[in-house]
VEXRO-448294 format. One line per 2 residues: number of its first residue (from 1); their letters; for each residue z, x, y of C-alpha. Coordinates in Angstrom, 3 decimals. Layout:
% VEXRO-448294
NUM> A> Z:X:Y  ...
END
This chain:
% VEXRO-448294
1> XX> 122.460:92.285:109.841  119.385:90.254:109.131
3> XX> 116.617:90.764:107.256  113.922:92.676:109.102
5> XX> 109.746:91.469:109.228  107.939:93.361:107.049
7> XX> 104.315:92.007:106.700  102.333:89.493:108.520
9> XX> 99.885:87.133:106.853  96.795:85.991:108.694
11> XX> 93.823:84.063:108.071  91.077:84.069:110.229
13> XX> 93.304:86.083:112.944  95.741:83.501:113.455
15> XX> 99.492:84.315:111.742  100.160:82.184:108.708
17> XX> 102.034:83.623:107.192  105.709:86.210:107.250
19> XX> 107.402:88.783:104.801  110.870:89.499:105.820
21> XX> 113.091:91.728:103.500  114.796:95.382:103.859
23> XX> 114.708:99.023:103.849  116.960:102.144:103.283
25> XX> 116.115:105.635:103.479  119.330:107.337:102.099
27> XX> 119.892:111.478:101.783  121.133:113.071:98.126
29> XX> 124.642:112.078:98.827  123.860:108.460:99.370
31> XX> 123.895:108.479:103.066  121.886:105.821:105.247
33> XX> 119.114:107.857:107.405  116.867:105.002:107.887
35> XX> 117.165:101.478:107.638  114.787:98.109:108.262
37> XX> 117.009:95.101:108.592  120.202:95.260:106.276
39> XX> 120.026:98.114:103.777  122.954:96.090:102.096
41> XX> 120.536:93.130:101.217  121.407:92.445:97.707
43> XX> 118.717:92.328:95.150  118.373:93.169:91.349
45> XX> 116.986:95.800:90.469  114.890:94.945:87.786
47> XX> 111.790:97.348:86.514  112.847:99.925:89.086
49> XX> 115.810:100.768:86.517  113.144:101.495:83.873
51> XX> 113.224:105.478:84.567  117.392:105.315:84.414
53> XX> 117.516:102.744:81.761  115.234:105.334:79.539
55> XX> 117.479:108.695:80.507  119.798:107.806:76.823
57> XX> 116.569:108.249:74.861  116.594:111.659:75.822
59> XX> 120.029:113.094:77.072  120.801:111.508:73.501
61> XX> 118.435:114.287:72.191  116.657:111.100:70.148
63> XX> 113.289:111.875:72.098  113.405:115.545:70.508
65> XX> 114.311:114.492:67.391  111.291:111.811:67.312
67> XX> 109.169:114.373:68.947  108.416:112.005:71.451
69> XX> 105.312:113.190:73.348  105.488:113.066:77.502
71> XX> 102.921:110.185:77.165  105.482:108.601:75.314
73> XX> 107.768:108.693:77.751  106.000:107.840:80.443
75> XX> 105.372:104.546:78.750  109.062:103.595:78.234
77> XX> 109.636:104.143:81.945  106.645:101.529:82.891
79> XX> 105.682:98.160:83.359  101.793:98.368:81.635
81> XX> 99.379:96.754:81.559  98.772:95.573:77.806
83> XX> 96.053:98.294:77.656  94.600:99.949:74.479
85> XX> 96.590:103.279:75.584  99.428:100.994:76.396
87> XX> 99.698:99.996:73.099  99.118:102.497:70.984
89> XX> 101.375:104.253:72.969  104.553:101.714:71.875
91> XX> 103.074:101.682:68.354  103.398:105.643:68.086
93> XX> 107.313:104.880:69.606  107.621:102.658:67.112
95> XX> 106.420:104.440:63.709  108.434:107.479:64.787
97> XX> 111.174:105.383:64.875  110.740:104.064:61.426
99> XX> 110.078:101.029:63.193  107.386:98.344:63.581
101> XX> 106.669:95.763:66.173  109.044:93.189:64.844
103> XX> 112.015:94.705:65.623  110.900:94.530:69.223
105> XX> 112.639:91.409:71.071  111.295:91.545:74.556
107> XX> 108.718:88.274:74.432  105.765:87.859:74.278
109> XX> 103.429:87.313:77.375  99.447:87.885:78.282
111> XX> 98.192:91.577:79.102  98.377:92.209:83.082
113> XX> 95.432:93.566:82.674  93.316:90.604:83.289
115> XX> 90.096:91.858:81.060  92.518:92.659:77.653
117> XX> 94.521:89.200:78.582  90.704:87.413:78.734
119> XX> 89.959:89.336:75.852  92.790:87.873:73.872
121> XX> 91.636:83.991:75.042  88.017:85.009:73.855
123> XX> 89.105:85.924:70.354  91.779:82.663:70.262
125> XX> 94.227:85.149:69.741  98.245:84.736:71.394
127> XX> 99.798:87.259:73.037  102.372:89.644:71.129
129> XX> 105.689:91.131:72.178  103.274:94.301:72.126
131> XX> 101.599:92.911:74.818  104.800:92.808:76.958
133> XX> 105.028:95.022:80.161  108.668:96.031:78.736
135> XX> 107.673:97.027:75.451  107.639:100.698:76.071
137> XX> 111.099:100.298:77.482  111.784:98.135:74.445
139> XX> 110.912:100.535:71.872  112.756:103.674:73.663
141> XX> 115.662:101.752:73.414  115.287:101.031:69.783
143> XX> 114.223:104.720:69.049  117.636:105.710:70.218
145> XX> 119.786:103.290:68.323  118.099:104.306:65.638
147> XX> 118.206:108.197:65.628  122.163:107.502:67.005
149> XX> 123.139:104.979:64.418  123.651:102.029:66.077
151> XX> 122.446:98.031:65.485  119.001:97.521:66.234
153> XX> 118.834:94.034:66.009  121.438:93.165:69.219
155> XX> 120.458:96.285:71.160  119.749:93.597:74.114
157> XX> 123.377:92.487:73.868  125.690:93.798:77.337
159> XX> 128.039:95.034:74.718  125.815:97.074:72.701
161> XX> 127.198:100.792:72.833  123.502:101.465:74.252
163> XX> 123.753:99.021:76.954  126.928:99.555:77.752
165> XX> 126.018:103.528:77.944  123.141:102.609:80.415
167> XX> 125.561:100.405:82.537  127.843:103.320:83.347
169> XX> 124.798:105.698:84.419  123.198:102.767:86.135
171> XX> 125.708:102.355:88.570  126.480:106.088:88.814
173> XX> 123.187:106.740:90.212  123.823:103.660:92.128
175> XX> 126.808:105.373:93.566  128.778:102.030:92.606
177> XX> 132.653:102.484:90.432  132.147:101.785:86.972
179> XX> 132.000:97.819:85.805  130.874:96.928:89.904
181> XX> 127.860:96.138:89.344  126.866:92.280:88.837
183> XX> 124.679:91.936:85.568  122.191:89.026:84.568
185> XX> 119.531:88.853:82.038  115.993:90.096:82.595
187> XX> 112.810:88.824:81.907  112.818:90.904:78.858
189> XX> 116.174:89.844:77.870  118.368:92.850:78.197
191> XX> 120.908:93.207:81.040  119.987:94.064:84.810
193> XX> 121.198:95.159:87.537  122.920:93.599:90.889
195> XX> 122.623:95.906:93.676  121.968:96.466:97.116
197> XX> 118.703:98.156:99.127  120.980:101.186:99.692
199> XX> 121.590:101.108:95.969  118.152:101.275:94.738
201> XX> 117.364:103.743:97.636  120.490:105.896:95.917
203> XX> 119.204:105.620:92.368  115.838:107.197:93.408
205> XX> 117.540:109.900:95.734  118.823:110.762:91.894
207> XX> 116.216:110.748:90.555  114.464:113.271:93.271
209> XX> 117.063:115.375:92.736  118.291:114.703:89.030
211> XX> 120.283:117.976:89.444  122.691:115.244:90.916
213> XX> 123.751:113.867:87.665  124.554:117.189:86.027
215> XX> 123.769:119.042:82.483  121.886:117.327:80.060
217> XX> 121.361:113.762:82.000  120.415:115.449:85.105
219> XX> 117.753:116.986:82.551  116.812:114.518:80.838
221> XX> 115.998:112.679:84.467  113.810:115.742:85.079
223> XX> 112.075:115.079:82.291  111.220:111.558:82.851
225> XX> 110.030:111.678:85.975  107.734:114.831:85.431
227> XX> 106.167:112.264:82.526  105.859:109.591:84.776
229> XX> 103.904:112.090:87.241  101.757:113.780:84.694
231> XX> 100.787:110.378:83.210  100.608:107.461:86.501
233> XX> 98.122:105.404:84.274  100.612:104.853:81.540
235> XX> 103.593:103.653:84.257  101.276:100.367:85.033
237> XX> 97.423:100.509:84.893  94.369:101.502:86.726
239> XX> 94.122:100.192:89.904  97.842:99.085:90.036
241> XX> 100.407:100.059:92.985  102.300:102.688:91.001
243> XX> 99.966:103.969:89.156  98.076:104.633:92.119
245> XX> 100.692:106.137:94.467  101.624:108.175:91.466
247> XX> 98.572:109.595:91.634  97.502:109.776:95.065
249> XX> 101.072:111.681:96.457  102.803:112.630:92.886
251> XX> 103.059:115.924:93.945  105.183:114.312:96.446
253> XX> 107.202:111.459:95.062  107.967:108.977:92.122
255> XX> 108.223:105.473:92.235  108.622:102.587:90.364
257> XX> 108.462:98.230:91.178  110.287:95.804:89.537
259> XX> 110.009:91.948:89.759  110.790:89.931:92.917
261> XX> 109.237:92.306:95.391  111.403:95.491:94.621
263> XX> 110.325:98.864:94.595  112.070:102.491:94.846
265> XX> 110.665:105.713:95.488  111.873:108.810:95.149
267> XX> 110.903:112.141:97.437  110.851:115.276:96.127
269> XX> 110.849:117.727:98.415  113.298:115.556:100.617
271> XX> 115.492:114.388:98.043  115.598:111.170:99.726
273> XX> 115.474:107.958:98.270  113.486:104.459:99.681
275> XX> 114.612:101.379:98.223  112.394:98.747:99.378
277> XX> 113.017:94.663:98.878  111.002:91.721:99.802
279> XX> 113.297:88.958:100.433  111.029:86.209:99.045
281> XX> 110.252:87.751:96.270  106.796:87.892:96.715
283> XX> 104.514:91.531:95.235  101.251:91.017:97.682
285> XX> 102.846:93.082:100.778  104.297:95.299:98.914
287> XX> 102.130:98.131:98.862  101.389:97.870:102.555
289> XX> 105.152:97.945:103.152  105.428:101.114:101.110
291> XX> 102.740:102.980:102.396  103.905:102.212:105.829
293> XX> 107.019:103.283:105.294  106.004:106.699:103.822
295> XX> 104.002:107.127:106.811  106.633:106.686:109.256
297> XX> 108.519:109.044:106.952  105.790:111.303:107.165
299> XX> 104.966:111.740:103.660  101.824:109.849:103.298
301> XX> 98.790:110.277:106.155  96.640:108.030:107.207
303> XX> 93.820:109.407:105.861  95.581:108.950:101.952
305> XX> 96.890:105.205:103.237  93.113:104.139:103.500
307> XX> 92.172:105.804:100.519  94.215:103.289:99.094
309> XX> 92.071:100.382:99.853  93.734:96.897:99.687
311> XX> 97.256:98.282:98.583  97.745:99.648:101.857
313> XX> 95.717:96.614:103.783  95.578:93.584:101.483
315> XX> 92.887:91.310:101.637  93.245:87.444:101.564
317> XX> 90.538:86.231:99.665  89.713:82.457:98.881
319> XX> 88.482:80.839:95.773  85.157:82.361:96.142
321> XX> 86.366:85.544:96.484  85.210:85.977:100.085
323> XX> 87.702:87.837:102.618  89.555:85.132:104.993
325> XX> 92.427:86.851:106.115  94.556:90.658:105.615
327> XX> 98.622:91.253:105.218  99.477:94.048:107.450
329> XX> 103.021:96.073:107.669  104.966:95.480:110.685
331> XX> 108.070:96.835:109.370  109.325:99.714:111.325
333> XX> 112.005:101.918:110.649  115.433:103.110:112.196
335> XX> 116.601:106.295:112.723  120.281:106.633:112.432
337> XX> 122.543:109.113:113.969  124.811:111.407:112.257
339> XX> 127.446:108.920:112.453  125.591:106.423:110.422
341> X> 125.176:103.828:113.278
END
């Protein structure tokens, strides 16, 4: 199958401009129920792994024995925004760890916040590995190689008992056979993911219904996502995609993005998992895809869509900042028989 069309770009009313990509709608068990072009598209899953990539920290019992707070764990499943809360956040990680920022060897790169990165120009100051959207994720994983014993200073490498851990339960939630999964290096520098659409949509059917992993993991995915609900600022930032679905419709769902125009959401009361790609990569249609895609699913209305301003219809503005143009969803969804076809 093909890629599907997802959003069209227009400026001035004229088309400009076309998002292609995929979606898959699968049940608990993995099963396709919906589809938009081919839920086999491959894409890595990037930040959308966060929430898996963090369950160690606490199946481990390391987050107990840190006395991690939910807070806490809601910024080691997020991409943030290099804000105060953000920070302080990793820093608590961190100390309880016996830790301090140096030991962190995700990068450095400005705030995504775009008043703390211009705050950082205005004092001449460079950006930290602090500042990094993966610290949090960063800093769990160093908080459990610490309370379990292990290196801390190659915890990034593939064959680091931690990442080697995560690998396994990656592609179990993936519904992949252990050591299928292709690997590369993320922005941050430790391993990620290659998987399909149907994947990622499996990975957040898990994580709707973490009962699916079993015993302590399956809790310890229960946990995470209840902190990533009770604390949606701490998963990106005010006025962010995630941040504000999670708290729009998190009595509803959980979600999470990850670079190149991936994002997966779990459903709660369904148990269903979207996994949601953009083929070129691109972020700017992404919410519109999403939220039309949870309305055709029935989980969002119309009335919460437009309550989401310019993540469900984004503006394109020129250099002035005047409106010339909007990206609207075109992407519509199959329904599959029982069969699967």
């Amino acid at each position: 199958m093909a890629s599907a069309p997802l959003a069209l770009v227009d400026r001035g009313g004229f088309p400009e401009s076309l998002h292609r990509g995929a979606v898959a709608v699968v049940d608990p068990e993995g099963r396709l129920l919906y589809r938009a072009g081919d839920p086999d598209l491959p894409c890595f899953l990037r930040s959308a792994a966060k929430p898996l990539q963090a369950i160690p920290l606490v199946e481990s019992g390391a987050a107990d024995r840190l006395a991690l707070t939910d807070a806490e764990l809601a910024v080691v499943c997020a991409s943030h925004a290099g804000r105060p809360e953000h920070l302080e956040a990793v820093r608590s990680i961190l100390r309880k760890a016996d830790l301090d920022e140096s030991a962190l060897r995700c990068g450095a790169h400005p705030p995504l916040d775009p008043r703390e990165a211009a705050s950082l120009v205005r004092q001449g100051r460079e950006p930290l590995p602090l500042h990094n959207n993966c610290s949090g994720k960063h800093a769990g994983m160093l908080a459990t190689c610490r309370v379990r014993g292990w290196p801390v200073d190659s915890y990034l490498e593939p064959d680091h008992p931690l990442q080697r851990e995560i690998a396994g339960l990656v592609a179990d939630a993936c519904g992949a056979p252990p050591g299928a999964m292709g690997r590369a290096v993320d922005g941050c520098g430790v391993p990620t993911f290659h998987a399909t659409v149907r994947q990622l949509a499996r990975a957040y059917a898990v994580l709707a219904r973490p009962s699916a992993l079993g015993g302590a993991r399956g809790e310890a995915a229960c946990r995470l996502v209840d902190a990533m609900r009770a604390h949606p600022e701490l998963v990106a930032g005010a006025g962010r995609l995630v941040t504000e679905l999670l708290r729009k419709c998190g009595d509803r769902l959980v979600c999470k993005s990850g670079a190149e125009g991936v994002l997966g959401i779990g459903l709660l009361r369904e148990g269903w998992g979207v996994g949601i790609k953009v083929e070129d990569g691109g972020p700017r249609a992404l919410g519109a895809v999403a939220l039309a895609v949870l309305g055709q699913l029935g989980v969002v209305t119309p009335e919460e869509a437009e309550e989401l301003g310019e993540h469900a219809r984004p503006v394109v503005r020129n250099h002035s900042g005047a409106a010339v143009g909007a990206i609207r969803a075109v992407v519509g969804l199959e329904e599959l028989d029982e069969a699967g076809a």
